[in-house]
C-alpha positions in Angstrom: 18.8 -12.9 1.8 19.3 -13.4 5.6 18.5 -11.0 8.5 17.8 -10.5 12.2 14.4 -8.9 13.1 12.6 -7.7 15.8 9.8 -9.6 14.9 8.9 -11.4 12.2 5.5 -12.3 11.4 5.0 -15.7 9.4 1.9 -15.3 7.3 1.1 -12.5 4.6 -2.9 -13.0 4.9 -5.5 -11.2 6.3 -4.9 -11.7 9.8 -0.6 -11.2 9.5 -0.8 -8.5 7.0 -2.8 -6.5 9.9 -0.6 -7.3 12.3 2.2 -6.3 10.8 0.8 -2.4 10.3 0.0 -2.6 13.6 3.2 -3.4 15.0 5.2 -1.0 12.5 4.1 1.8 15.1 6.3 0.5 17.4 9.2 1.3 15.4 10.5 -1.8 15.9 12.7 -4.1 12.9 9.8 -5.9 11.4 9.7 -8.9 8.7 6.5 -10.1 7.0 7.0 -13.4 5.3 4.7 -14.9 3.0 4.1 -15.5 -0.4 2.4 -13.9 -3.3 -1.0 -15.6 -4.5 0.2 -18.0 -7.4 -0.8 -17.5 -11.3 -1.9 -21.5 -11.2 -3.7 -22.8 -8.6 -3.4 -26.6 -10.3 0.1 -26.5 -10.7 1.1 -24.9 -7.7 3.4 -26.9 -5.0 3.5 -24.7 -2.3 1.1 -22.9 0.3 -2.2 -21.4 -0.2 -4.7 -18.6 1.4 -8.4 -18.4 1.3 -8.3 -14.5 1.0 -7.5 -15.5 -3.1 -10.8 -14.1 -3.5 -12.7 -10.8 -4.2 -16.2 -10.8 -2.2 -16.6 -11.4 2.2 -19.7 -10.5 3.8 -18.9 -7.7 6.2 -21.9 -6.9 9.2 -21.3 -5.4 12.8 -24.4 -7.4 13.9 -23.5 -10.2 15.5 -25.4 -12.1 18.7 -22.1 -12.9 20.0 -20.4 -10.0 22.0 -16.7 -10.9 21.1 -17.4 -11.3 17.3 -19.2 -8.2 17.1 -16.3 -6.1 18.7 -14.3 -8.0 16.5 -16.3 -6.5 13.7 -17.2 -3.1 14.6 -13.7 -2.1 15.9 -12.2 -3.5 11.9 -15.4 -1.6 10.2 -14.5 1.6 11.6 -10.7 1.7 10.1 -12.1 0.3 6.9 -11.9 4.2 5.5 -8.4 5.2 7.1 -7.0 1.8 5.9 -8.4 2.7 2.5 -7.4 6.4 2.7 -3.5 5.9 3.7 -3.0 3.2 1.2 -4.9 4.1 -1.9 -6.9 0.7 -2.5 -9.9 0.5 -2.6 -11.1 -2.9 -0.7 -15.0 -1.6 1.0 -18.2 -1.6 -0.5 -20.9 -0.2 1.6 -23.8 -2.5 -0.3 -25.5 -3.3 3.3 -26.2 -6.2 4.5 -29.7 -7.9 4.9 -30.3 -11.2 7.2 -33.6 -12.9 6.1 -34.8 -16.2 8.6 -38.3 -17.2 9.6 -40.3 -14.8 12.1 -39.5 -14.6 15.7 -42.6 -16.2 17.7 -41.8 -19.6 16.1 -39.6 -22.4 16.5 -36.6 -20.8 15.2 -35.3 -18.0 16.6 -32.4 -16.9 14.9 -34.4 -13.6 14.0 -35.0 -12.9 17.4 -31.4 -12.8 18.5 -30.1 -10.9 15.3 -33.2 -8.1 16.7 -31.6 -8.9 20.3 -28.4 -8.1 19.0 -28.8 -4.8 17.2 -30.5 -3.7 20.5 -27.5 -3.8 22.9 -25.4 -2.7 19.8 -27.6 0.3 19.1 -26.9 -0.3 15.4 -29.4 1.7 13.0 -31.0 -2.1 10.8 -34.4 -1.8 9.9 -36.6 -4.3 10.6 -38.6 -6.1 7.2 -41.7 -8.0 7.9 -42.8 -10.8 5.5 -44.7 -8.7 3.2 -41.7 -5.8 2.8 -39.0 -8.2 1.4 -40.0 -8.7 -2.0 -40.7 -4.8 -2.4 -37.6 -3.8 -1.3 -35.4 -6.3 -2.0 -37.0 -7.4 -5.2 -33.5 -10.1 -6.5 -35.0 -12.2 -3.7 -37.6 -14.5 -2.7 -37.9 -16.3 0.4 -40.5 -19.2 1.7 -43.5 -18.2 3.6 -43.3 -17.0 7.5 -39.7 -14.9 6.4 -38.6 -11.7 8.3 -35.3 -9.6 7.8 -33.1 -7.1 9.6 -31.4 -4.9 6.9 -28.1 -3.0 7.5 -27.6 -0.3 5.5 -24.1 1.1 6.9 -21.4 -0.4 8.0 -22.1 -3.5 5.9 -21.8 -5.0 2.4 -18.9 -6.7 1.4 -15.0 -6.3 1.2 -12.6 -7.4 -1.2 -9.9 -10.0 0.6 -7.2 -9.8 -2.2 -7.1 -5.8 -1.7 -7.5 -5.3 2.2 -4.6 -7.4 2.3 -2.6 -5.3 -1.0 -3.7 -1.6 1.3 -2.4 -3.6 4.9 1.1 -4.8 3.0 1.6 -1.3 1.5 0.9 0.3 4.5 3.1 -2.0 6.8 6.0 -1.6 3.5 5.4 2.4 4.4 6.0 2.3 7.7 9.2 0.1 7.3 8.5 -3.3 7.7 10.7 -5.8 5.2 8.3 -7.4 3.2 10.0 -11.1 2.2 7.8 -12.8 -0.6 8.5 -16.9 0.1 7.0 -19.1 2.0 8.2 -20.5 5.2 9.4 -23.9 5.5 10.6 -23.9 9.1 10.1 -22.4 12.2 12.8 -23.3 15.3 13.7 -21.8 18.6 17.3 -21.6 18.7 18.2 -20.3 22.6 17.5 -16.2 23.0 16.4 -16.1 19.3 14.1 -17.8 16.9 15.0 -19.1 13.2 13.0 -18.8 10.0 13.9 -20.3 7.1 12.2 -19.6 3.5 12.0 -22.5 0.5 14.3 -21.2 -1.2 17.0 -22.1 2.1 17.2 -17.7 3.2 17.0 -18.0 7.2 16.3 -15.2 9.4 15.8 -14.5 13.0 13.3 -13.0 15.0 13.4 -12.1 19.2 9.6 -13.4 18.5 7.8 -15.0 15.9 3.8 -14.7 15.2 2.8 -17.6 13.4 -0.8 -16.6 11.3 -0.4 -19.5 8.8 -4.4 -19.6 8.8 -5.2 -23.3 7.4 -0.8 -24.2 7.5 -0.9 -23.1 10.9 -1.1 -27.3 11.6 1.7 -27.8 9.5 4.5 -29.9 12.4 7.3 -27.3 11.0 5.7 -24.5 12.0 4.5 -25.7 15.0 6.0 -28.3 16.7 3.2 -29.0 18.8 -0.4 -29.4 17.4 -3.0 -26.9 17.7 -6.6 -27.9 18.2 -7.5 -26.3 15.0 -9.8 -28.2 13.1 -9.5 -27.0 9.0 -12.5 -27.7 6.9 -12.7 -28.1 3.2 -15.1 -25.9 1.5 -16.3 -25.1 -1.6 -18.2 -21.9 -3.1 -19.9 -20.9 -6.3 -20.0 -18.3 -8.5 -22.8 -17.4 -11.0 -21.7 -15.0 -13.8 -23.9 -11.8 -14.7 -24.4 -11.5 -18.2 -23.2 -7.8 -18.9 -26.1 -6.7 -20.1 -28.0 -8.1 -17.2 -26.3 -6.1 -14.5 -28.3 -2.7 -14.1 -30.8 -4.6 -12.5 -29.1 -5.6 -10.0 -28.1 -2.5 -8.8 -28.6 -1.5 -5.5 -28.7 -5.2 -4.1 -27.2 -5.6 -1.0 -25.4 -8.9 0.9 -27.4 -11.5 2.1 -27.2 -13.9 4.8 -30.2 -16.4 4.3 -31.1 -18.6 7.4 -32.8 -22.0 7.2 -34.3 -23.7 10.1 -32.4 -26.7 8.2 -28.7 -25.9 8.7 -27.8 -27.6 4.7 -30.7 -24.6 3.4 -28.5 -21.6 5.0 -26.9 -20.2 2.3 -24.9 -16.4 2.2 -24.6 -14.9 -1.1 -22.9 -11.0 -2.3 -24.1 -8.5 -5.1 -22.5 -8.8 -8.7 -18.2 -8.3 -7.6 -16.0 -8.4 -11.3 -13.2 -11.1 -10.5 -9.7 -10.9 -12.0 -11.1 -12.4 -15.2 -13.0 -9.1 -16.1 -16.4 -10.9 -15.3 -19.0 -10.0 -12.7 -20.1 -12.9 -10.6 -22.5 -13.1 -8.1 -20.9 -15.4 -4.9 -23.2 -17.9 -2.7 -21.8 -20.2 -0.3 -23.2 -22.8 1.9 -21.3 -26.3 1.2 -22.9 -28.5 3.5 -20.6 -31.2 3.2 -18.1 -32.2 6.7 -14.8 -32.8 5.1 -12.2 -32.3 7.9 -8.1 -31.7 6.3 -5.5 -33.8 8.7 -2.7 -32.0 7.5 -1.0 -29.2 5.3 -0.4 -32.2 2.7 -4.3 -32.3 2.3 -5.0 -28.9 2.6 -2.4 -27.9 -0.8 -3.8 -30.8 -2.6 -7.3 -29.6 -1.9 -6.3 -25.9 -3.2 -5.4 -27.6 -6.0 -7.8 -29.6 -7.3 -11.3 -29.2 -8.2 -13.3 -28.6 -5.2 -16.4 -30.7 -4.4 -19.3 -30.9 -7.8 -21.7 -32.2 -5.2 -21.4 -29.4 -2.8 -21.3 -26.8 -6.2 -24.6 -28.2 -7.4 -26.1 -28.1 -4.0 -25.5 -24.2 -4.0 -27.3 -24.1 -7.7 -30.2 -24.8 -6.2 -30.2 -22.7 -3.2 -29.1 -19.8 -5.1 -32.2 -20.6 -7.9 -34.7 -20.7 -5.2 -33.3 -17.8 -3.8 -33.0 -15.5 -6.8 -35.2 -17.2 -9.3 -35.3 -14.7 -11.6 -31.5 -14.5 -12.0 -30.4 -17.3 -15.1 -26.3 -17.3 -14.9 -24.6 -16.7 -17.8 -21.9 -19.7 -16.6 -21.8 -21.5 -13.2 -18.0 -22.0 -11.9 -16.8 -23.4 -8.1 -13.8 -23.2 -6.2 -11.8 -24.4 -3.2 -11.5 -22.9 -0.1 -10.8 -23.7 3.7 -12.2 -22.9 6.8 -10.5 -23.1 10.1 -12.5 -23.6 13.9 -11.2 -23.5 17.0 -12.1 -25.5 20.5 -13.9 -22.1 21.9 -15.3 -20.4 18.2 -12.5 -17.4 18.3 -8.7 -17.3 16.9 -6.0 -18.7 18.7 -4.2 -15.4 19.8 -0.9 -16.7 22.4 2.0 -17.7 22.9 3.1 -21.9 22.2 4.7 -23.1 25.3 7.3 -20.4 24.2 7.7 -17.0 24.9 9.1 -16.6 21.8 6.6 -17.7 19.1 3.2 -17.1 18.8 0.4 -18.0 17.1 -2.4 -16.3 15.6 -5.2 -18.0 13.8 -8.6 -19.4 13.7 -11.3 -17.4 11.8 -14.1 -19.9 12.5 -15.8 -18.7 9.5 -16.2 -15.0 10.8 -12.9 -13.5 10.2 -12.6 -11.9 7.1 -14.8 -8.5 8.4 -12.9 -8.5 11.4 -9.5 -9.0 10.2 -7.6 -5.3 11.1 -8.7 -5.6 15.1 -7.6 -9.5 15.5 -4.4 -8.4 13.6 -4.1 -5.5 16.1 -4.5 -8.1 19.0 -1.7 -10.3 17.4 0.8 -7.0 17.2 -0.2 -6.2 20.6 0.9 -9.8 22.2 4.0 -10.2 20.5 5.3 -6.5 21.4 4.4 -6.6 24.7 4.8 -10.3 25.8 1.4 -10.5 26.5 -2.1 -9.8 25.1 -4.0 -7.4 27.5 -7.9 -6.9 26.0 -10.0 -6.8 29.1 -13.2 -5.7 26.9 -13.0 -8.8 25.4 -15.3 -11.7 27.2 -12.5 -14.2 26.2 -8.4 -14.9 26.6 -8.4 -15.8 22.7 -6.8 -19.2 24.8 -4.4 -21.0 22.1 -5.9 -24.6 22.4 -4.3 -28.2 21.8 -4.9 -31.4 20.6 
């Protein structure tokens, strides 16, 4: 298969899946090239995505202004996504954030109370001796407060946001090309794309959102500052039989004046397997990915037993009265940025773009930075005044 394109988007994730819907309004010829999530992680040779996976936190809280438009503007198309595609990806479970009482040292509660102010979001405020009545799965150490979302939180489903933003961007009449990208090169007016399996195409402009790839030297020929972090999460299954009790339970972001005791953990989500698992993360381990070699290998192997057992414990002083009927970890990446928000611009070229960079935050907010990347490679240029930032693509 070969074509010429408008634009083609290099990336089938969260953030290139959204930008491709977006940028079908414009009626332009559109290509979204990426490939499907692969039967065998082990085996697998080629490229991987951290939205292989069934359960993000999603909040519109957030003490940093840019993040929280991020979030809010994404939350409110979460039903007309959902509507116009048919899939399901939203659960409205709410969202609780438990940290020690402001007036101490700490004061991580303060600014989540600061922040829900100037949002004017409707969260609840639970003092030390509400949270084991209401949220009775929990328990927390002594001098503990919480701010409780109940709408416009819970948790989303990765794999499915991105199966209702393909179907969508598919219905509006963008080429879908399932293969992976091996090469991306400005050839004068134009710029070439070519698949593993030797296809090329060409775009007038490219948008690179390669998320943890996006280093790879044949994409981008000049390194981004983009720092890609291996992590590792758990997953404690629910015994069947144990799952009415859990009803009701809502997200949780724990804080810890130690940053290795902050944890973040979802309700009961089944998994492709059939089973229901309850989801923690909080690998404190600092292992820093050079390059795309280390980031497939790391996909495919077995993620990091020290960082898994660490999470057993948080997640057994957290919900002590939950015994797992197994305990299983995987692999996943996290990419940062020099200034904590994607990389949304141009390269040095008019002509490619990049966007990427979720700093840990990105999954919620997916469908607005997606609308930002359409938005700069239609026009030339991304124009967001309401933002308190230029999204600035950084180097090394």
């Amino acid at each position: 298969m070969a074509g010429a394109f408008d634009f083609i988007i290099v990336g089938k994730g969260m953030m290139g899946a959204a930008a491709a819907r977006h940028l079908a309004r414009s009626d332009a010829k559109i290509a979204l090239i990426g490939p499907d999530e692969p039967e065998d992680w082990s085996s697998h040779g080629g490229v991987f995505s951290s939205h292989y996976d069934n359960g993000r936190i999603t909040r519109t809280i957030d003490a940093d202004p840019v993040w929280a438009l991020l979030a809010r503007r994404s939350i409110e198309r979460y039903g007309e996504i959902a509507n116009e595609s048919g899939v399901d990806f939203y659960s409205e479970a709410g969202c609780l954030i438990a940290a020690p009482l402001p007036g101490g040292v700490d004061s991580y509660l303060e600014n989540v109370i600061s922040a829900r102010d100037r949002l004017g979001v409707d969260a609840l405020f639970v003092g030390e001796h509400d949270l084991a009545d209401q949220f009775p799965w929990f328990r927390f150490p002594p001098g503990y407060g919480g701010v409780f979302e109940p709408r416009n939180a819970g948790h989303i489903n990765p794999r499915e946001l991105v199966r209702a933003q393909v179907v969508l961007a598919e219905k509006a009449g963008v080429t879908i090309i399932r293969s992976e990208v091996v090469s991306v090169e400005e050839t004068g007016k134009a710029v070439a794309v070519r698949t593993v399996e030797g296809a090329s195409f060409i775009g007038s402009r490219v948008l690179i959102a390669a998320g943890g790839f996006s280093i790879s030297r044949q994409l981008l020929a000049r390194p981004l500052d983009l720092v890609v972090k291996a992590r590792t999460v758990l997953f404690a299954e629910v015994a069947e039989d144990d799952l009415p009790r859990f009803a009701g339970m809502p997200s949780l972001i724990g804080v810890a004046p130690q940053q290795d005791e902050s944890y973040y953990l979802l309700p009961p989500i089944r998994y492709p397997d059939g089973k229901f698992y309850i989801k923690i993360g909080g690998d404190p381990s600092d292992i820093n990915l050079a390059d795309e070699s280390d980031v497939r290998a790391w996909f495919r192997g077995d993620a990091n037993r020290a960082a898994a057992d660490h999470m057993a414990g948080l997640l057994s002083r957290a919900m002590p009265s939950f015994a797992p009927a197994t305990l299983k970890w995987s692999p996943c990446v996290t990419t940062f940025t020099r200034h904590g928000y994607p990389h949304i611009g141009f390269t040095g070229s008019d002509r490619i773009a990049v966007l990427t960079g979720g700093n840990g935050a990105a999954a919620k907010s997916s469908d607005e930075i997606g609308r930002l990347g359409a938005i700069l490679i239609e026009n030339g240029q991304l124009d967001a005044p309401e933002y308190e930032t230029d999204f600035a693509v950084c180097y090394r």
